[in-house]
C-alpha positions, -999 to +999 in steps of 0.1 A: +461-419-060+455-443-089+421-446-091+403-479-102+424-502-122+409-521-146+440-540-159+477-544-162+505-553-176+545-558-178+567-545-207+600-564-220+618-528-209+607-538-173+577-513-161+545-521-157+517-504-171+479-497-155+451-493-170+429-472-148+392-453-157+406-423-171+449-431-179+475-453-183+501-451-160+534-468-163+556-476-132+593-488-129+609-503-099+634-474-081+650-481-049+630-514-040+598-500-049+570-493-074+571-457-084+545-439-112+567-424-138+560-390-146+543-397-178+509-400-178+485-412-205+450-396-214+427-427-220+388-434-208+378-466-198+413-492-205+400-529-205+430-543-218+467-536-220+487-560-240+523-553-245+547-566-268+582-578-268+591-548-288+578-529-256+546-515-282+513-511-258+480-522-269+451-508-252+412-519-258+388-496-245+349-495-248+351-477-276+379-493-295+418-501-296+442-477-292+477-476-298+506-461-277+529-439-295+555-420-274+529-403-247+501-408-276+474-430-274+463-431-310+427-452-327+436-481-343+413-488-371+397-521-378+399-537-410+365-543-431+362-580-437+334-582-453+318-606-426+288-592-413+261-601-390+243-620-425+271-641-428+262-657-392+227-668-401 
């Protein structure tokens, strides 16, 4: 069971990842079919998956963007700009 999916993907490798509320799954095609590899990502809430051609996944949540490393999803901080809410006024 997946769960709800909130979005997906395709990697240059050839799976597909999901997004659901509480993982990210990736799947590869075996025999015909879609099958779930066996790893399994912890991550709440995926809005977004964007995968590059170098097969490195991208993953917005509500609370920020996260980086896929091996099995890892890891915070990706975001730079300080100096543009601010003042700067819109």
């Amino acid at each position: 069971d997946l769960g709800l999916v909130n979005t997906i993907d395709s990697a240059p490798d050839g799976r597909v990842w999901a997004g659901t509320v509480d993982e990210l799954i990736p799947f590869s095609r075996r025999d015909g079919t879609w099958e779930p590899d066996a790893t399994r990502i912890a991550v709440r809430g995926a809005t977004a998956l964007r995968i590059t051609a170098s097969n490195i996944v991208w993953v917005a949540t509500p609370s920020g963007l996260l980086r896929v490393d091996g099995t890892v999803a890891r915070p990706v901080s975001a730079p300080r700009t100096g543009f601010g809410i003042d700067a819109l006024a």
